[in-house]
C-alpha positions as CSV (number, residue, x, y, z in Angstrom):
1,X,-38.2,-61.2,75.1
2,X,-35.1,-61.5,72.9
3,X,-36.9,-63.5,70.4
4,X,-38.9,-60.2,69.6
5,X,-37.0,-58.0,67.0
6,X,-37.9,-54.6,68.2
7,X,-36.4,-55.8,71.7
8,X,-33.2,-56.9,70.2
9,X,-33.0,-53.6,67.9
10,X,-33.9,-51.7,71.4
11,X,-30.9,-53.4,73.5
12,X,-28.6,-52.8,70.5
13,X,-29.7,-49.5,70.3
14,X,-29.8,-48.6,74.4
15,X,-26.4,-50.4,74.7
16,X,-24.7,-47.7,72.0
17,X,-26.5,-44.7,73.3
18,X,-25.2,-45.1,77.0
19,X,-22.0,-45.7,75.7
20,X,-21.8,-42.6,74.0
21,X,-23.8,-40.6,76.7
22,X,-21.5,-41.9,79.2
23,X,-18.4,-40.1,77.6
24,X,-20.5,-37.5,76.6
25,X,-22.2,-36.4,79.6
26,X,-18.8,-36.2,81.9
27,X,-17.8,-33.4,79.5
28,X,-21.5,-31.8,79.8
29,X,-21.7,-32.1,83.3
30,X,-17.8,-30.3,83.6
31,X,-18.5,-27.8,81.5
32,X,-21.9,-26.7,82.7
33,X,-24.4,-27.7,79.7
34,X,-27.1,-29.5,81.5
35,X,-29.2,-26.7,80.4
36,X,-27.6,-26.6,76.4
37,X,-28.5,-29.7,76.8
38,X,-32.1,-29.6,77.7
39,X,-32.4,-26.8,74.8
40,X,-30.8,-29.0,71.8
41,X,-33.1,-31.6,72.9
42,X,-36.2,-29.4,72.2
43,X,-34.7,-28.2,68.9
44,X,-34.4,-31.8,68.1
45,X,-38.0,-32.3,68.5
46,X,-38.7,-29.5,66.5
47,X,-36.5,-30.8,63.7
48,X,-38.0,-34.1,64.4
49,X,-41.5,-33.0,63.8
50,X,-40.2,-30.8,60.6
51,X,-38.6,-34.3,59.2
52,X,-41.9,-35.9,59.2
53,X,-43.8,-32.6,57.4
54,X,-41.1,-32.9,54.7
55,X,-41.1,-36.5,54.3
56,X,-37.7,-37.6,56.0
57,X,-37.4,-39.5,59.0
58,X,-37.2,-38.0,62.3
59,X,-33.6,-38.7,63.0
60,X,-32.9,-37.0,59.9
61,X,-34.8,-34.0,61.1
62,X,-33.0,-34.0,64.4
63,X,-29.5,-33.9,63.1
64,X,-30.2,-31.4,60.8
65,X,-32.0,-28.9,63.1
66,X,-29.2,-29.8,66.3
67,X,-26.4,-29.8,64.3
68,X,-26.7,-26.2,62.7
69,X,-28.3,-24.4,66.4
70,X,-24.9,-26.4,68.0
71,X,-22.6,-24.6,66.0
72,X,-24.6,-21.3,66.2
73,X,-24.5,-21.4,69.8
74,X,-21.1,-22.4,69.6
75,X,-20.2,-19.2,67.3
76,X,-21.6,-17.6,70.2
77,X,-18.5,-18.0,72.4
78,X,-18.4,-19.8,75.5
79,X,-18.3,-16.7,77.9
80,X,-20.7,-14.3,75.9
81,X,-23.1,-12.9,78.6
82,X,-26.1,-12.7,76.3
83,X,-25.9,-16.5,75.1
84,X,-28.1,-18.1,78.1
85,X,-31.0,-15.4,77.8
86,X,-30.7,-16.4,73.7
87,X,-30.7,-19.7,74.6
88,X,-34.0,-19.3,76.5
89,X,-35.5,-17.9,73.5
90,X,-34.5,-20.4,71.0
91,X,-35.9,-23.1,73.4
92,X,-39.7,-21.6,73.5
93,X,-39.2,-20.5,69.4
94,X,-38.4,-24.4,68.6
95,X,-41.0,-25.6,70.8
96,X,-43.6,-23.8,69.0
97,X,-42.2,-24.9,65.6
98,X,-42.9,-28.3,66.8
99,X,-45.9,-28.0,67.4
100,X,-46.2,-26.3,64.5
101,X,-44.6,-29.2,61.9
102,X,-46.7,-31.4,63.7
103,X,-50.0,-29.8,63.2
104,X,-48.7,-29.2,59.0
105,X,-47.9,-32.8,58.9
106,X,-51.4,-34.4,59.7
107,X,-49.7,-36.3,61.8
108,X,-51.6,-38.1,64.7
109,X,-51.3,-37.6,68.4
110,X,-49.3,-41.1,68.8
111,X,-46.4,-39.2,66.4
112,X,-46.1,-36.6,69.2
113,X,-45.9,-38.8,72.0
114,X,-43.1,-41.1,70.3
115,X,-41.0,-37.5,69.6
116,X,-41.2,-36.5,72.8
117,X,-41.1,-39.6,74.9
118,X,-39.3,-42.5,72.5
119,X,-40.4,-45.5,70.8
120,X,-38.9,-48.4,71.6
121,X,-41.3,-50.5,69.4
122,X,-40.7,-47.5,66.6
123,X,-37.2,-48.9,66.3
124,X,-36.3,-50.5,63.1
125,X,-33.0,-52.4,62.0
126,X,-32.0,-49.7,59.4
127,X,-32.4,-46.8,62.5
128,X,-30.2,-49.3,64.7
129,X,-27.3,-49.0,61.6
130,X,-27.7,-45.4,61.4
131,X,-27.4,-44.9,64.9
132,X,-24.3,-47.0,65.4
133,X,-22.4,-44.7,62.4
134,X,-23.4,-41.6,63.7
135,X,-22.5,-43.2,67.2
136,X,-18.9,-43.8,65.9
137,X,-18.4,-41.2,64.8
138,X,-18.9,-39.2,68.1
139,X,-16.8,-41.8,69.2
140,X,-13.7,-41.4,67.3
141,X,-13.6,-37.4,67.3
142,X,-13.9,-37.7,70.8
143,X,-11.0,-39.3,71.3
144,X,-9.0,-37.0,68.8
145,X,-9.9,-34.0,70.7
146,X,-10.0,-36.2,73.8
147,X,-6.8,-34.6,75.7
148,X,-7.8,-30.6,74.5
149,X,-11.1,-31.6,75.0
150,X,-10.1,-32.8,78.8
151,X,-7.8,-30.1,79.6
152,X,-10.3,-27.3,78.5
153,X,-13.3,-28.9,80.4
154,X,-11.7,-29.5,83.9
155,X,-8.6,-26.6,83.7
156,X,-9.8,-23.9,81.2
157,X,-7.2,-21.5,82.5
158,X,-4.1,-24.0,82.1
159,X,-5.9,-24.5,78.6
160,X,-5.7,-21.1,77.8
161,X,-1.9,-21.0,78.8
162,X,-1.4,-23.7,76.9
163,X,-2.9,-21.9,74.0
164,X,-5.3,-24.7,73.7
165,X,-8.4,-23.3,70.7
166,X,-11.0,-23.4,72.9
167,X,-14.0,-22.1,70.5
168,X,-12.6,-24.8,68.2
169,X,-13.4,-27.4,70.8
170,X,-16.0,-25.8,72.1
171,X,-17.8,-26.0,68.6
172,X,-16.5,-29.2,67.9
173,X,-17.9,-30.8,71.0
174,X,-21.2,-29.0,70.6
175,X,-22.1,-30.4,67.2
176,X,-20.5,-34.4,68.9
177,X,-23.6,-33.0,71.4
178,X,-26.0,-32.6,68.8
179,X,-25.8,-36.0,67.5
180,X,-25.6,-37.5,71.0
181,X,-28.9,-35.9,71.5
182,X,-30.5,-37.0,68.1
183,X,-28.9,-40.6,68.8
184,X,-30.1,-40.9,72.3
185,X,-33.6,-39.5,71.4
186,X,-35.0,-42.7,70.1
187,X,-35.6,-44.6,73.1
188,X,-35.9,-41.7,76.1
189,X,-37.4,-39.2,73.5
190,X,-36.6,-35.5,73.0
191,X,-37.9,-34.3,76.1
192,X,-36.2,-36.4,78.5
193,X,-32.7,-36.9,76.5
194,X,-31.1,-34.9,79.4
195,X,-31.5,-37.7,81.8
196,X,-29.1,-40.1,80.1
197,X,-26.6,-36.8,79.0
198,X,-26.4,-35.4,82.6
199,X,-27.7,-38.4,85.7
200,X,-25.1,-41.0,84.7
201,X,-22.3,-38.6,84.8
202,X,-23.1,-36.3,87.8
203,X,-23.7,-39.9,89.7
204,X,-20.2,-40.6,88.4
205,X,-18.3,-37.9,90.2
206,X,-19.3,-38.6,93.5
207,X,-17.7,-41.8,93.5
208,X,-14.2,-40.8,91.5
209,X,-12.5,-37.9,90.8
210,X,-10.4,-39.6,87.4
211,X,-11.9,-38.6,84.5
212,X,-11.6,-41.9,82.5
213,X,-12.9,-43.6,85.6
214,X,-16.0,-40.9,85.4
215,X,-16.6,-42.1,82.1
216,X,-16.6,-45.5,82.9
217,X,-18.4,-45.4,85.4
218,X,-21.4,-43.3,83.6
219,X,-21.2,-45.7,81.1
220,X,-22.3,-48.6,83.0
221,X,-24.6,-46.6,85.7
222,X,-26.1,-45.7,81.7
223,X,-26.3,-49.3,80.8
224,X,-28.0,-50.0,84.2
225,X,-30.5,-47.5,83.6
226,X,-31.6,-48.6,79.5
227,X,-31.2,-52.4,80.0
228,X,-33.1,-52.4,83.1
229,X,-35.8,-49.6,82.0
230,X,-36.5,-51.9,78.8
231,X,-36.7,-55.2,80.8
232,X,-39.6,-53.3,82.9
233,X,-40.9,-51.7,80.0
234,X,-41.3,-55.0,78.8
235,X,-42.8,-57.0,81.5
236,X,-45.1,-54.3,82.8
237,X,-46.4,-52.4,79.3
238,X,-45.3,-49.3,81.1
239,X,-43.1,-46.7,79.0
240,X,-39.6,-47.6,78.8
241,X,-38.6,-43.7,79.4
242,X,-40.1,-44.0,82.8
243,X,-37.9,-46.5,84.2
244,X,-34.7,-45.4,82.6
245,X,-35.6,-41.7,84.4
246,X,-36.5,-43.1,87.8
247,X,-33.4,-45.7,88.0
248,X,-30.8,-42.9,86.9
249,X,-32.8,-40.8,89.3
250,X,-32.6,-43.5,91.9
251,X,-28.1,-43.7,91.5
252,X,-27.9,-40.0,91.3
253,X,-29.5,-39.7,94.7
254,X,-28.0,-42.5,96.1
255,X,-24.8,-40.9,94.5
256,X,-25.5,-37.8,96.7
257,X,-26.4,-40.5,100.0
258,X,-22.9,-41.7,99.2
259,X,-20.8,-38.8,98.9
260,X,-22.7,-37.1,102.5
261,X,-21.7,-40.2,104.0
262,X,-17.7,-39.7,102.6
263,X,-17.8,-36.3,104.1
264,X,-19.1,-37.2,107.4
């Protein structure tokens, strides 16, 4: 399998997007984004299918489409009333441009299906060095803001007391959102990105209530999830995104078998 170089650019690749979904997704899952998330990650596709109409790649197109709508909703405030029913919109308006950039571009139905649902074989050596740049990079402002970002997540009101800027973060950790999702895009594809940002980390808090031992423990229920679903995907010709849905599916309900069994 290994001796394959789209398999060792997919385990490279799969290992640094569940890292940084991991630490991601405990913040996403605290601070209610599940559904941000699902949104951004059919923007992406739309900037994914406008990067191929203009001639860039489609990660290209993806940061440049989630990275501008993060830091619009963020200018939104966190508590505006108005900003979920404007989120709704903006999903169905970038779904259609999508379809749209697609339909410009000429692009056959196989170029869809690869936006929408990853490429494993799609991923090339240069994509693995971008994505472990922009992966560091999520990496190290995360742990700058890491303690504000922490307080504001899991005690907004002591945050507040503490005079803690929460639009700052709130902006800062949407745009670190928007390149998770354009990262993590390439092997579960844009519509299922919210598998690996929100199943790893709500399996994690059933088992500990420590935020750094949340993390961790997303991390690795992540790598479970992408190393496994690739070794399937492998062996059976099956898509990868398949497997990586139904294992993370499989902890988060064995996560909720767990925790019912704690209470009892």
């Amino acid at each position: 399998m290994f001796s394959f170089e789209f398999m060792r650019n997919a385990y490279v690749a799969s290992t640094i997007i569940a890292i940084v979904c991991g630490f991601v997704g405990v913040f996403v899952v605290s601070r209610n984004m599940p559904f941000l998330t699902h949104t951004l990650s059919e923007i992406g596709f739309a900037g994914a299918s406008f990067g191929m109409f203009i001639g860039i790649t489609p990660l290209n197109g993806m940061l440049i489409f989630t990275v501008i709508s993060s830091i619009l909703v963020g200018k939104m405030g966190t508590k505006s009333s108005r900003r979920e029913n404007s989120i709704s919109a903006i999903s169905g308006l970038f779904i259609g441009l999508g379809v749209l950039f697609l339909a410009l571009s000429n692009k056959s139905a196989s170029y869809a299906t690869n936006i929408l649902f990853g490429s494993v074989v799609g991923i090339s050596q240069s994509d693995v060095n971008q994505m472990v740049i922009l992966s560091v990079i999520v990496l190290l402002v995360l742990l700058v803001i890491y303690r504000n970002l922490k307080f504001d997540s899991f005690d907004p009101v002591g945050a507040k007391a503490q005079h803690v800027n929460s639009g700052l973060i709130s902006i800062i950790f949407l745009v670190l959102l928007a390149l998770s999702v354009s990262v993590a895009a390439q092997i579960v594809g844009a519509l299922l990105i919210f598998i690996l940002l929100t199943l790893p980390a709500a399996s994690a808090k059933y088992f500990s209530h420590s935020v750094s031992k949340m993390i961790a423990l997303a991390v690795v229920f992540g790598l479970i999830g992408v190393w496994l679903g690739l070794y399937l995907g492998y062996i059976t010709n099956w898509p990868v995104s398949f497997f990586i849905a139904t294992i993370e599916c499989s902890i988060y309900f064995a996560a909720l078998g767990f925790n019912r069994i704690m209470q009892n």
